[in-house]
N, C-alpha and C positions, 0 to 999 in steps of 0.2 A: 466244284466250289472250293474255294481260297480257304486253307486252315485258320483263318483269323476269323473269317465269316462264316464258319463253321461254329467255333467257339462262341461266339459272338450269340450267334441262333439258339443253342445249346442253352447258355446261361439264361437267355430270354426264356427258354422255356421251363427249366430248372426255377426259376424265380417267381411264374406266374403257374400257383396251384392250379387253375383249370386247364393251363394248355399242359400241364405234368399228367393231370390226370387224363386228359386227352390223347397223349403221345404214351404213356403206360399201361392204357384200356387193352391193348392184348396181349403182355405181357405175362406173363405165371406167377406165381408167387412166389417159388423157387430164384425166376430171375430178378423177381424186386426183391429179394430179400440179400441175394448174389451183389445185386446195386449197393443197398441199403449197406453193406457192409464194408464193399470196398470205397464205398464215399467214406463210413466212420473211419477208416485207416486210414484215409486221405486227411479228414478232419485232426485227427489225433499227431499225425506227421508234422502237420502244420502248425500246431500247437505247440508242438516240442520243439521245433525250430524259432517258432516266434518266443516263446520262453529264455530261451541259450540266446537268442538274439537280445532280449531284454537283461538277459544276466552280465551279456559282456557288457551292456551301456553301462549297468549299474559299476562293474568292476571299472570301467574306462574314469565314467566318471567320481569315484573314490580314489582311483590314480592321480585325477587333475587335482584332487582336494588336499591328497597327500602332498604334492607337488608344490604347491601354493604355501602350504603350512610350512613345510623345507625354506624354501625361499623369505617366507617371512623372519623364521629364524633367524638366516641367515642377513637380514637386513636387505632382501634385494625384493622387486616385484617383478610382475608378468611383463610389463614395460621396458626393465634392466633387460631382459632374454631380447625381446623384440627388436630391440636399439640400444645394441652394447654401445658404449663409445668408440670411437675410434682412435687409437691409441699409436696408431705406426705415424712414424713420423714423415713430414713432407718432403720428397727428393729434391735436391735443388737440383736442376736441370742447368748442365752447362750452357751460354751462351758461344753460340757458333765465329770461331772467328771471323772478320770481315775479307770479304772475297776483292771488294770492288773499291775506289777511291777519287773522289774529284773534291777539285776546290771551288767552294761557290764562290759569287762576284763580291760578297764580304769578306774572303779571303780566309775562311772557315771551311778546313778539313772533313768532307762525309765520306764516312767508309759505310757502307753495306755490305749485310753478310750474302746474298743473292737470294733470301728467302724474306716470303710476306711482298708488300707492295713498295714500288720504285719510290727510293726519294727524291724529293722534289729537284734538287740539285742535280742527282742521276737522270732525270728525265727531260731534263733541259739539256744535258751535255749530248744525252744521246740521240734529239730531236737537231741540234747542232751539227750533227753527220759524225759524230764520233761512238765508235762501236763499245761492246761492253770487254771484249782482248783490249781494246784502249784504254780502258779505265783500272782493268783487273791488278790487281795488288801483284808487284814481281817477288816472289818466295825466294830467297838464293839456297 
């Protein structure tokens, strides 16, 4: 039998007084009293941890209450901590120099820098049979 349905069986019968007394009918008194005892030390264990468990909530939460009080002092809330502002300032991000260059049939200059999508002028020149080494900007 599986330790889970063991336990399981156990507490059912720990819980219902007739099948206790049914499953302790040969038992001695020596060993219920054996039982009897080491369940109160079980009992008392659990106590004492459930207690310390309840003393830390209590101190956790006297910490929070402290916390708040500080804070209000200071003129700030639970809010300010959550969503400080943001304070750095925005990079300006160089723009890329232009790689590429044709002149549309208005006689208006496009340079592209070869990122994002073709302009319209570039994709006319290069649907034209003229490659994009044809168009590219010569650097000296």
């Amino acid at each position: 039998m599986d330790t889970k349905k063991l336990a399981k069986e156990v507490c059912a019968v720990l819980r219902n007084q007739r099948r206790l007394k049914a499953a302790t009918q040969s038992l001695s008194i020596w060993d219920l009293e054996s039982i009897h005892e080491k369940l109160g030390n079980i009992i008392a264990q659990r106590r004492n941890e459930e207690d310390m468990r309840l003393e830390q909530e209590r101190e956790r939460v006297q910490r929070i209450e402290q916390f708040k009080n500080m804070l209000e002092q200071e003129g700030l809330s639970v809010e300010d901590l959550l969503n400080p502002p943001n304070l750095k300032k925005k990079q300006m991000t160089s723009t890329r120099p232009p790689k590429y260059e044709v002149t549309d049939d208005d006689g208006q200059v496009i340079q592209w820098s070869g990122m994002g999508r073709y302009p319209k002028a570039i994709k006319k020149a290069l649907a034209n049979g003229k490659t994009l080494d044809d168009l590219a900007i010569k650097r000296t």
